[in-house]
N, C-alpha and C positions, 0 to 999 in steps of 0.2 A: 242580254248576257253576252260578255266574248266568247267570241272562237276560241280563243288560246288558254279560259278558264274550264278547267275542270269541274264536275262536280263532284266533291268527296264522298266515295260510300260510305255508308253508316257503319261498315264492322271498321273504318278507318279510325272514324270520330268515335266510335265507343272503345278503341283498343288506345287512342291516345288520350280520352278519358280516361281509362281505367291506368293510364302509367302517370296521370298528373294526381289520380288520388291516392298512387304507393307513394309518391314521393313526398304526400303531404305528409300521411301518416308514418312515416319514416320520422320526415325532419323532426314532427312532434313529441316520436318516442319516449328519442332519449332525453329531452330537456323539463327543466323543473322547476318550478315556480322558487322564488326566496322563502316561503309560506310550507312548501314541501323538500324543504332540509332537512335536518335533526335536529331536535333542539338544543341540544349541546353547540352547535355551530351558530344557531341563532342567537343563545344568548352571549357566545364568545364574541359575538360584533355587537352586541348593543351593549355590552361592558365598556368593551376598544370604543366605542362612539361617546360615549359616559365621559370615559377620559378626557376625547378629542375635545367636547362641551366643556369640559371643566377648566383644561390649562386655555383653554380660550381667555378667560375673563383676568389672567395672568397681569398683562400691562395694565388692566383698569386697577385693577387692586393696587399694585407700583405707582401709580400717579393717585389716584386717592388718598392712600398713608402718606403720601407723603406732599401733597399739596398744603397741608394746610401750616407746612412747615415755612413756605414760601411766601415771599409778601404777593402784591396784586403785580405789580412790574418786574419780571424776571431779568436781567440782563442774561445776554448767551454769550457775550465775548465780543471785542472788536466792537463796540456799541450799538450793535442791537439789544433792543428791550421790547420785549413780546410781554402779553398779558398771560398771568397764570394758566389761563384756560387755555391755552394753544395749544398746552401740551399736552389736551386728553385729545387732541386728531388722531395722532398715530391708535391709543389707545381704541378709538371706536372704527377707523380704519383695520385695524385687527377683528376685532369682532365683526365687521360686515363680510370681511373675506371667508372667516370662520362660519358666516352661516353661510355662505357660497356652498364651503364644505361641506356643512349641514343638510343644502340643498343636494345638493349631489348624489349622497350615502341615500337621503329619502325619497327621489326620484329614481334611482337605478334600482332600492330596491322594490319599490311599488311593479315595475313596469319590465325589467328584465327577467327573459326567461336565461337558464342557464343551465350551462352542460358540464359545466365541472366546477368542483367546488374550490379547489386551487385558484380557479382565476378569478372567480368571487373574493374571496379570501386576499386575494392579491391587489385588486381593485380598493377596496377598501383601505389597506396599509398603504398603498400609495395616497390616497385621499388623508388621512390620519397623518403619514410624513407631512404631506405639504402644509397641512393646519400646525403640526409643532413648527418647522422651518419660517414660517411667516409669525406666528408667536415668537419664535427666539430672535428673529429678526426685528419684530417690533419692539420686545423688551431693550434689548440689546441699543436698538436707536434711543427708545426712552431712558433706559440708564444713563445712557450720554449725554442726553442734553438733561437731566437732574445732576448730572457730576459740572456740567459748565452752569448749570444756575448755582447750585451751591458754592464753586469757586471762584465764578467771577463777579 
């Protein structure tokens, strides 16, 4: 052993033991599982997640109805001709991002503990904006190019 180590008494180590085991049971207190909310709050976000599921499938349903309006070679304009089926990309790129979403909402609530329920609640709406925003944005691209197959 060095000269210049000490050895720790034991009322050292048992007093900085006993202030690592306040501050576990502290940190522990106040936080709370997803499972021990209210359940009024739990079912307000599995309604909100209901929704996010539902306008997902938005763009497939828009290119479905209305594919079968379309022959097999679409023109887009300026002489491109794509085949019908090109344009359910966007529609299932929608929906992959959408279970990202999916993933998301289902792994933070599996596995995070939480101390307020505002920022749960917050977490989630932000998840749920970005699922409508990437749907309106992929409707929105797929209406356009249904509006240049039909008029060109």
């Amino acid at each position: 052993m060095s000269k210049h180590k000490r050895v720790a008494s034991v009322q050292a180590e048992a007093a900085a033991q006993k202030n690592v085991d306040t501050i576990l049971q502290n940190m522990h207190k106040g936080q709370k599982t997803i499972a021990s909310l209210p359940k009024w709050s739990q079912e307000l976000a599995h309604h909100r997640f209901g929704w996010s599921e539902l306008i997902s499938f938005l763009p497939l349903i828009i290119i479905t109805l209305t594919s079968p309006l379309l022959s097999s070679q679409v023109s887009m304009g300026q002489g491109l001709v794509v085949n019908k089926n090109a344009l359910f990309i966007i529609p299932f790129a929608s929906l992959l991002i959408s279970a990202g979403c999916y993933l998301n909402v289902k792994i933070r609530r599996k596995g995070e503990r939480i101390t307020d329920i505002d920022h749960f609640a917050m977490n989630e709406i932000f998840t749920l904006l970005s699922n409508v925003v990437v749907v309106a944005l992929c409707s929105g691209v797929l209406i356009y190019q249904l509006i240049r197959a039909f008029t060109a």
